[in-house]
ZAMI-444527 format. One record per residue (C-alpha): y, z, x. Coordinates in steps of 0.5 Angstrom, whole numbers, padded with zeros to 4 digits, always signed. Layout:
REM ZAMI-444527
YZX...
//
This chain:
REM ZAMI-444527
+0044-0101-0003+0040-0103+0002+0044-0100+0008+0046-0095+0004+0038-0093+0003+0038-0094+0011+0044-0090+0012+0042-0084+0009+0034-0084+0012+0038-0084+0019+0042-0078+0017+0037-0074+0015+0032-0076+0021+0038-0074+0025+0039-0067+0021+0031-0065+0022+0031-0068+0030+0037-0063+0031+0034-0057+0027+0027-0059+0031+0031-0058+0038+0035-0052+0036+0030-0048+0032+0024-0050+0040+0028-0049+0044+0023-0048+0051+0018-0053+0049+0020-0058+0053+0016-0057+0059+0010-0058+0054+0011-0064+0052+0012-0067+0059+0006-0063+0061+0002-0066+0055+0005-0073+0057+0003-0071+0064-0004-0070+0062-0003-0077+0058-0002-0081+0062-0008-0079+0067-0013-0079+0061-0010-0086+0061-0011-0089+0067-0017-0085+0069-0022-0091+0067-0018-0096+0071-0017-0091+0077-0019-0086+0077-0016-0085+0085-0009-0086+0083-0010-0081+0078-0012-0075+0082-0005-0077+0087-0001-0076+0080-0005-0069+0078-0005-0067+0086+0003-0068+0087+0004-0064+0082-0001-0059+0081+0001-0053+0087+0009-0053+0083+0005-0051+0075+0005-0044+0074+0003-0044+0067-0005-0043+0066-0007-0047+0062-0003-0054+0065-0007-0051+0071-0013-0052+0069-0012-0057+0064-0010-0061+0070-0017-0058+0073-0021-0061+0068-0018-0069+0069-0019-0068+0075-0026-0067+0075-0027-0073+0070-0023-0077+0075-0029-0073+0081-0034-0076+0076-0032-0083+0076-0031-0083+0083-0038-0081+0084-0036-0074+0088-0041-0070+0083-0040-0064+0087-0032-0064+0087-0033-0065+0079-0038-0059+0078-0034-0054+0083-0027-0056+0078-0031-0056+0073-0033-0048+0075-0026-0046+0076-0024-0048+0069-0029-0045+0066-0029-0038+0070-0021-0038+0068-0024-0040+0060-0029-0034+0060-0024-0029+0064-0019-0027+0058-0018-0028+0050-0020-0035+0048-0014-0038+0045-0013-0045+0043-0012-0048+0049-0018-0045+0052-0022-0047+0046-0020-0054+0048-0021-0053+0055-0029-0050+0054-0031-0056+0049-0029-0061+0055-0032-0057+0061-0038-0057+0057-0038-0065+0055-0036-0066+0063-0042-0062+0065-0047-0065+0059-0044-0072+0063-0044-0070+0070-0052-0069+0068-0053-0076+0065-0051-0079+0071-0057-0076+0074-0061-0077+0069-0063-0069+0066-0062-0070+0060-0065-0065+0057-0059-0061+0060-0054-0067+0058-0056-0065+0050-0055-0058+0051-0049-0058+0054-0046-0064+0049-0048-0059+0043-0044-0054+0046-0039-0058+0047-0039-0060+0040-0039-0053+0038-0033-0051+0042-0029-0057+0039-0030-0055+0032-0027-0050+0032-0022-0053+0032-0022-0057+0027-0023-0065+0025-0021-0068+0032-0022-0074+0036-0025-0070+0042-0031-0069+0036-0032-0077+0036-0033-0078+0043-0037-0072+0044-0041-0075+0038-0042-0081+0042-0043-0078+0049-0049-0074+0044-0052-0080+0041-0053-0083+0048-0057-0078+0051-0062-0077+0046-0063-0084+0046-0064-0084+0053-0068-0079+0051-0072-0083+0047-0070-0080+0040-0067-0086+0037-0067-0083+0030-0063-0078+0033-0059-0082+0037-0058-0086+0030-0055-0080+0027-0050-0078+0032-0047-0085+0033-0046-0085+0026-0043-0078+0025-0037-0081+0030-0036-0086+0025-0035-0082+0019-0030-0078+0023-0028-0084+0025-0027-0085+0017-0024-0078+0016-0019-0078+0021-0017-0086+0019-0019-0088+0026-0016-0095+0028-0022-0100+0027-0021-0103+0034-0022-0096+0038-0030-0096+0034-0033-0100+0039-0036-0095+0043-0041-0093+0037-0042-0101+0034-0045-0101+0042-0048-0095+0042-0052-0097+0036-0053-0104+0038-0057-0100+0044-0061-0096+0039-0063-0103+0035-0064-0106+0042-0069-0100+0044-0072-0101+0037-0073-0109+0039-0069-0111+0031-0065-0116+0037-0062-0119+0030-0058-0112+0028-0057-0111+0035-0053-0117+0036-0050-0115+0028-0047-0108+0033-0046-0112+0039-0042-0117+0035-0038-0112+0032-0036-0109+0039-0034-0115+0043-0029-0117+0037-0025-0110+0041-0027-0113+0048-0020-0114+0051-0018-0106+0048-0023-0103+0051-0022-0099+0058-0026-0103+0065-0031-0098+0065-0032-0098+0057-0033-0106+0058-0038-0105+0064-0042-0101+0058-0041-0106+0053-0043-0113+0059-0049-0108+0062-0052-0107+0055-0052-0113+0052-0055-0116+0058-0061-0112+0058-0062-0115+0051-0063-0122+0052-0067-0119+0058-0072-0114+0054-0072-0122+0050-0074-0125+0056-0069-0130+0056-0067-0128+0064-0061-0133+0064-0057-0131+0059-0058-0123+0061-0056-0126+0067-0049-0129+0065-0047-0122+0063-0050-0118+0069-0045-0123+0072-0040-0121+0068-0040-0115+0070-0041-0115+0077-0035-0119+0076-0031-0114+0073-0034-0108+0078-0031-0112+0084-0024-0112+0081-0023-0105+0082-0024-0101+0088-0026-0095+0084-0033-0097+0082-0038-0098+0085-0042-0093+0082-0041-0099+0077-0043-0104+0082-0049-0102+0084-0051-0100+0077-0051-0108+0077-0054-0110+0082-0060-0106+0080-0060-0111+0075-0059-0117+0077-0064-0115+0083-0070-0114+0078-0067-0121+0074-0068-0125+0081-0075-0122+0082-0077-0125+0075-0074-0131+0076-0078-0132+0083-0072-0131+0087-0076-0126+0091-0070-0126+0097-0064-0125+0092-0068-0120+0089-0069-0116+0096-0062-0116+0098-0060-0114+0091-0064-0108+0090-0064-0105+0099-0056-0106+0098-0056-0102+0092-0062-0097+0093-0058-0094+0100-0052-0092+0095-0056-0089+0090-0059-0085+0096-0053-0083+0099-0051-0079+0092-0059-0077+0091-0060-0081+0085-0067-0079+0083-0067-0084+0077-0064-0090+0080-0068-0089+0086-0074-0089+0082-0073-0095+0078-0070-0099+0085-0078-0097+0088-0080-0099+0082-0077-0106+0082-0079-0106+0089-0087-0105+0088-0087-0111+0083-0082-0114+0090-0087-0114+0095-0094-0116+0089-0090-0122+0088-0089-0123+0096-0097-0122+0096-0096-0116+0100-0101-0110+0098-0100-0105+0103-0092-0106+0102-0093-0103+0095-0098-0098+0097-0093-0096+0102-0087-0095+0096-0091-0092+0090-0094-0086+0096-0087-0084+0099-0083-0086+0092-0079-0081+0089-0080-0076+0082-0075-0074+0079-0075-0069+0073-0074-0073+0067-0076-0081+0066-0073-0085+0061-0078-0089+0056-0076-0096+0057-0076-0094+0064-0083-0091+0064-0085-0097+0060-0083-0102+0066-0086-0097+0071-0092-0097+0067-0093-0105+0067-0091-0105+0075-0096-0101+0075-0102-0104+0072-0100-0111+0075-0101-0106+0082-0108-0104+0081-0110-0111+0079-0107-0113+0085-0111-0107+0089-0118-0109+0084-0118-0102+0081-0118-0104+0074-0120-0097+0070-0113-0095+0073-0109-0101+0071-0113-0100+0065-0110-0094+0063-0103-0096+0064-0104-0101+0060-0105-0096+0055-0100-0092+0056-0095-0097+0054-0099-0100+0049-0097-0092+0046-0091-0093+0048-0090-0099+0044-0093-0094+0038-0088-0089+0038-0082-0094+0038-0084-0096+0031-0085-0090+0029-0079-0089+0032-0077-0095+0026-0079-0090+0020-0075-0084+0023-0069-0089+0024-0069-0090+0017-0071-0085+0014-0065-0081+0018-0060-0086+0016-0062-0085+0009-0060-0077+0009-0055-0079+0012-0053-0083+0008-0053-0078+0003-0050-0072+0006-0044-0077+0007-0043-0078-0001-0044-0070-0002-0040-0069+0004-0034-0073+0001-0035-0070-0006-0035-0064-0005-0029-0065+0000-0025-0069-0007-0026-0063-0010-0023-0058-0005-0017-0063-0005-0017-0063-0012-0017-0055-0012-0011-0055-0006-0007-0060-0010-0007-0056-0016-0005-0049-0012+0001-0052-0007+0004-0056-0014+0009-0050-0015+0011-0049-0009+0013-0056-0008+0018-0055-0014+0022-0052-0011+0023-0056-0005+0024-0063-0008+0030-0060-0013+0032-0057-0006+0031-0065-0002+0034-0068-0008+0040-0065-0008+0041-0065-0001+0040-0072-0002+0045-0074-0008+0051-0071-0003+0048-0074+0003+0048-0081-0002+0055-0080-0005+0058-0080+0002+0054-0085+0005+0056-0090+0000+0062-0089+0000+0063-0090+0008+0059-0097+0006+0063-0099+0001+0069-0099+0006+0065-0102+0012+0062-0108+0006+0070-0110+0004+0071-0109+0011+0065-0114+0014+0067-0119+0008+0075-0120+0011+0072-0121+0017+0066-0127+0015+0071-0130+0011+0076-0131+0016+0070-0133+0021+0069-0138+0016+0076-0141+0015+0076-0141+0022+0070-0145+0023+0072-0150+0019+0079-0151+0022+0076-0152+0028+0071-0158+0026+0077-0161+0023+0082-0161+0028+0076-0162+0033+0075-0169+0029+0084-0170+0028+0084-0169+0036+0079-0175+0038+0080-0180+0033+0088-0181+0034+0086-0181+0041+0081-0187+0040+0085-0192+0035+0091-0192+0039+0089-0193+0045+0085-0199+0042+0091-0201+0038+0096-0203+0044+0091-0207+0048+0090-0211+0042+0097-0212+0040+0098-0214+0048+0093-0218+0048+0093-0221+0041+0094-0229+0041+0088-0233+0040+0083-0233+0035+0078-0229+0038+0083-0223+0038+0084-0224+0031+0077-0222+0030+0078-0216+0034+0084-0214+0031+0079-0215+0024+0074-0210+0027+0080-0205+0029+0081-0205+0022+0075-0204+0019+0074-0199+0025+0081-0195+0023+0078-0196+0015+0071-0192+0017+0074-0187+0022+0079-0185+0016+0074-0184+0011+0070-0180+0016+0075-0175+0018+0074-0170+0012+0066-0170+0013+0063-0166+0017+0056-0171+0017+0055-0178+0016+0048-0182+0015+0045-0183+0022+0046-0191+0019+0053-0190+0018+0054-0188+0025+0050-0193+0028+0054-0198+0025+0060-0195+0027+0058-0196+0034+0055-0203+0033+0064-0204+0030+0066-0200+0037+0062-0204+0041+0064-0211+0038+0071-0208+0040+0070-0206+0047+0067-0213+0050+0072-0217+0051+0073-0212+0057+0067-0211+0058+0065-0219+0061+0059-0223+0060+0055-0219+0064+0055-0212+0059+0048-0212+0054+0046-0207+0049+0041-0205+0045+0039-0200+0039+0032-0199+0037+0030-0195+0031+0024-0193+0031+0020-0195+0024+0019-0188+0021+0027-0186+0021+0030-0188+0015+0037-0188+0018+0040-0188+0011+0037-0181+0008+0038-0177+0016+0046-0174+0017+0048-0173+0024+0054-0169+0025+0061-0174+0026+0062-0179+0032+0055-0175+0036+0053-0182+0038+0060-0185+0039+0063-0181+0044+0057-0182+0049+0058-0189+0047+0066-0189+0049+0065-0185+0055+0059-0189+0058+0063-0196+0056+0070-0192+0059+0068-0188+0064+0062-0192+0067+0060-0198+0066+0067-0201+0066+0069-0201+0073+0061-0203+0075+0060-0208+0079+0054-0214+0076+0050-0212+0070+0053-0206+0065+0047-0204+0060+0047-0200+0054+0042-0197+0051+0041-0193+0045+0035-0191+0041+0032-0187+0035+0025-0184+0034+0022-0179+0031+0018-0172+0035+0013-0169+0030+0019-0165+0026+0025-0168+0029+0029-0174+0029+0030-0176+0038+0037-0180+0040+0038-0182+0046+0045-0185+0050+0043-0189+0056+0047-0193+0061+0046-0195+0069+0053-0194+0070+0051-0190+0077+0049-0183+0074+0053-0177+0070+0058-0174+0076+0062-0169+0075+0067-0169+0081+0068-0176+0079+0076-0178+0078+0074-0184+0073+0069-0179+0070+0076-0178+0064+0078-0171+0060+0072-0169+0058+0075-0168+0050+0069-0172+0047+0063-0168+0051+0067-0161+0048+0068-0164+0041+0061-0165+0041+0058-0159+0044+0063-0155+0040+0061-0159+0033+0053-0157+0035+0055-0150+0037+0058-0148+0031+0053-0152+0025+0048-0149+0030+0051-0141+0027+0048-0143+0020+0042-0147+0022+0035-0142+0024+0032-0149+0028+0039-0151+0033+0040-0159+0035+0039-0159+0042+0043-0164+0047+0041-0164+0055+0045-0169+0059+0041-0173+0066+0041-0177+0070+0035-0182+0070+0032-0187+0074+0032-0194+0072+0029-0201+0074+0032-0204+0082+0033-0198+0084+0039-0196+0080+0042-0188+0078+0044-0188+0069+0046-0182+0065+0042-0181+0059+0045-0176+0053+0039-0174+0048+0040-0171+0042+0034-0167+0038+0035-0166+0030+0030-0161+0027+0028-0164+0019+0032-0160+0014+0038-0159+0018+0044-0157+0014+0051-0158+0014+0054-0153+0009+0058-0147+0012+0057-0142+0006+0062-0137+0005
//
């Protein structure tokens, strides 16, 4: 039934894909087209150069519209992290121009949200905030018109990080948290949430709660290998700062190096990479490494400069105050604070820095009513932050509880919705369900033909199998007997023959009760081989020796192994190498156990395995073995393993060695 089950949903599956391609024809292009824009969201974090080759090669053969400029706007995401800004605002531009030309359709809706979230990123790149949170919301408004979307939670991510920036970390707060309840409505997969578990950590790290923000970060960093380079950039850079606001510079410094780390291994970021520096140069500066921190923090200022960075520049000649105080060179600092950079807007966290570096400035310069009204300016800093605290809280409250009437009355509608479709879904089952009894009928009916079919061919595999173990074992023990038979009854005379003949018969007696059995115990083997052994001494002069070791946790008595497995590497290291060599002949066979296997090994110093040898024999005893294991292994889900190698031995000398692996639990049963 269960094939039955399986047919039947490949059928159906098969009749709606088919129905899907006839009744769309023509929408094949979109789908490439969406993959095409797919793949370059894709690789945009990691290079975002190589995906503005991809967009560029195939941009000039697009005729529809909308494609065009949906590849405009990836590019311009692409310009951003390549830090050409004027490139990315001037795409950004010919996109929205296009959107605000005609009809705003749903493709251009889309188009408008994500203009409008770029240009609210480009302006957080350089630090005008207040324009960043202007054009997030826009971006936001566009988007829900649409519906519920993923957009909507990278948007509110996007919000939340500029109004924290801003220093309105209630209302960062809030919008973190409103892209994890999207998340919960869209089932958003836990490992794709990072970015608000980070984006919260900061607001907690801002608010100094370094115990609920270390809670965040950890949530974040379970996620650490899913996230895109630039993400983890983020993630490495935030939680530095926190041990740095802290005060514990080594460990913040840990994770700035990891981060350059991570910058320098791709080539696109170094609007990444400077960030870094920045950092680590401040941290040297603390640390008392005066020279680290001005290589750093000069290497990092020419680049911001070149982008006209206002806000990083400020926060580099800031660090380059405090720079030349710790060098004990007051006009150098003068000379930095009269010519420094005013940008438009100032993050508090910075501007608290700033302050501080200030203050120490003015008592370094003796003018304490200045660095007296520094101080009170953080001091009202640090005020507001726990304000901050309560607003927070109070947020996440009504939060909180517009999150349980949202549910409600979304439970409600459901309800209400559930109860109007009903009777339209009667009609559509009764048409399933008896499309499905015909699909059923037919589809069992060919089952039950293909199982009498599968069970023929088993059961013959089967009996094949088991005839070609007897007669794989029928083909070598005559072989054996005989051989020994008439040596002896040549040689036979004296009575220590009659002790050999003794020990053929015991031997012939053994080896008959063992040719219908496809295993013996591993001590019924060895003393198989022990008789064998006996037997071929004579031949072998008194220079031949022997050992077999078992070790004490193989209980020989209760372990099976196939028929003759240790007997014929026996036989053919007896026959094929040791008879014919010159000076001591040894043989060695030992028994151990490997955490869940039992380990044989057959070894001898005849020289080494040779397969062009003439005297290496037929190779009947190697395939009967290897046969044998290949065909019990079919029924076995760990296989017994065997490997032949040539090993060195004491003096210099070449053996051969045959070893075995036996899994615990190795059956012998072929079912039917």
């Amino acid at each position: 039934m269960r094939k039955g089950f399986l047919f039947i949903i490949f059928f159906i599956l098969l009749h709606i894909i088919f129905i899907s391609c006839v009744s769309r024809k023509g929408e094949r292009v979109t789908v490439a087209s969406d993959s095409l824009i797919s793949y370059c969201d894709t690789i945009l974090g990691s290079n975002p150069g190589m995906a503005v080759r991809a967009i560029d090669s195939v941009l000039h053969e697009q005729t529809d519209m909308n494609l065009y400029y949906s590849l405009l706007m990836v590019k311009s995401k692409a310009m951003m992290f390549l830090s050409e800004y004027d490139s990315a605002k001037i795409l950004l531009d010919s996109v929205e121009k296009y959107c605000l030309s005609g009809n705003k359709e749903i493709k251009q809706y889309k188009l408008l949200s994500g203009v409008n979230n770029m240009r609210g990123n480009l302006y957080s790149r350089r630090t005008v905030m207040d324009s960043a949170v202007v054009y997030f919301h826009k971006a936001y408004k566009y988007s829900s018109q649409l519906g519920l979307s993923p957009d909507m939670i990278d948007i509110s991510i996007n919000l939340a990080d500029a109004y924290v920036r801003c220093g309105k970390f209630d209302m960062g707060a809030y919008w973190y948290r409103k892209s994890l309840l999207l998340s919960d409505t869209l089932m958003i997969d836990e490992k794709k949430r990072f970015p608000s578990y980070y984006g919260l950590a900061q607001v907690y790290m801002d608010l100094r709660d370094f115990q609920q923000c270390d809670h965040y970060f950890d949530m974040a960093g379970k996620f650490y290998d899913a996230m895109l380079p630039f993400e983890k950039h983020i993630y490495l850079n935030n939680r530095g700062n926190s041990y740095y606001y802290r005060g514990d510079y080594n460990k913040a410094m840990e994770y700035f190096k990891k981060s350059m780390q991570l910058a320098n291994s791709y080539s696109d970021m170094e609007y990444e990479r400077n960030f870094t520096k920045v950092n680590m140069g401040e941290l040297y500066m603390l640390m008392d490494k005066t020279d680290s921190a001005s290589l750093y923090l000069n290497d990092c200022y020419s680049f911001f400069k070149s982008i006209n960075h206002t806000s990083a520049l400020y926060y580099i000649e800031t660090q380059l105050i405090e720079l030349a105080l710790k060098q004990g060179n007051v006009g150098q600092a003068s000379r930095i604070l009269s010519n420094a950079v005013k940008p438009e807007f100032i993050e508090p966290n910075m501007l608290h820095i700033r302050n501080k570096y200030l203050q120490h400035y003015f008592e370094e310069s003796g003018d304490f009513k200045n660095a007296y009204y520094y101080q009170q300016k953080n001091a009202y800093i640090d005020d507001s932050i726990r304000n901050e605290r309560i607003k927070m809280r109070s947020a996440e409250i009504a939060l909180k509880y517009k999150q349980d009437s949202t549910l409600m009355k979304k439970e409600f509608f459901i309800k209400e919705k559930e109860n109007q479709v009903l009777a339209l879904r009667q009609w559509i089952y009764v048409l399933v369900l008896g499309s499905l009894f015909v699909v059923s009928l037919s589809g069992l009916l060919i089952i039950y033909k293909k199982r009498r079919s599968d069970k023929k061919i088993w059961n013959m595999q089967t009996d094949i199998s088991t005839l070609r173990l007897e007669n794989i074992r029928n083909r070598i023990s005559p072989h054996f007997i005989f051989n020994v038979l008439n040596r002896e009854m040549v040689n036979h005379g004296t009575e220590k023959d009659s002790e050999n003949l003794v020990s053929l018969s015991k031997l012939i007696r053994k080896n008959l009760e063992l040719t219908g059995s496809l295993c013996i115990t591993l001590d019924d083997e060895l003393d198989f081989v022990k008789t064998y052994i006996s037997i071929q001494k004579p031949v072998l002069s008194d220079d031949f020796y022997y050992e077999i070791s078992v070790s004490d946790d193989v209980d020989t008595k209760s372990i099976q192994i196939p028929s003759m497995m240790i007997q014929i590497p026996v036989e053919n290291a007896l026959k094929h190498a040791l008879k014919t060599k010159e000076g001591r002949k040894c043989l060695w066979i030992k028994v151990y156990r490997v955490n869940n296997a039992v380990c044989i090994t057959v070894t001898d110093n005849g020289g080494g395995f040779k397969p062009n040898s003439s005297n290496r024999g037929t190779g009947t005893g190697l395939k009967v073995i290897t046969q044998s294991i290949q065909l019990l292994n079919m029924y076995n889900k760990e296989p017994i393993l065997m490997k032949i190698v040539n090993v060195p031995l004491e003096n210099s000398e070449i053996g051969c060695e045959i070893r075995y692996s036996l899994p615990v639990g190795y059956t012998y049963e072929i079912k039917k």
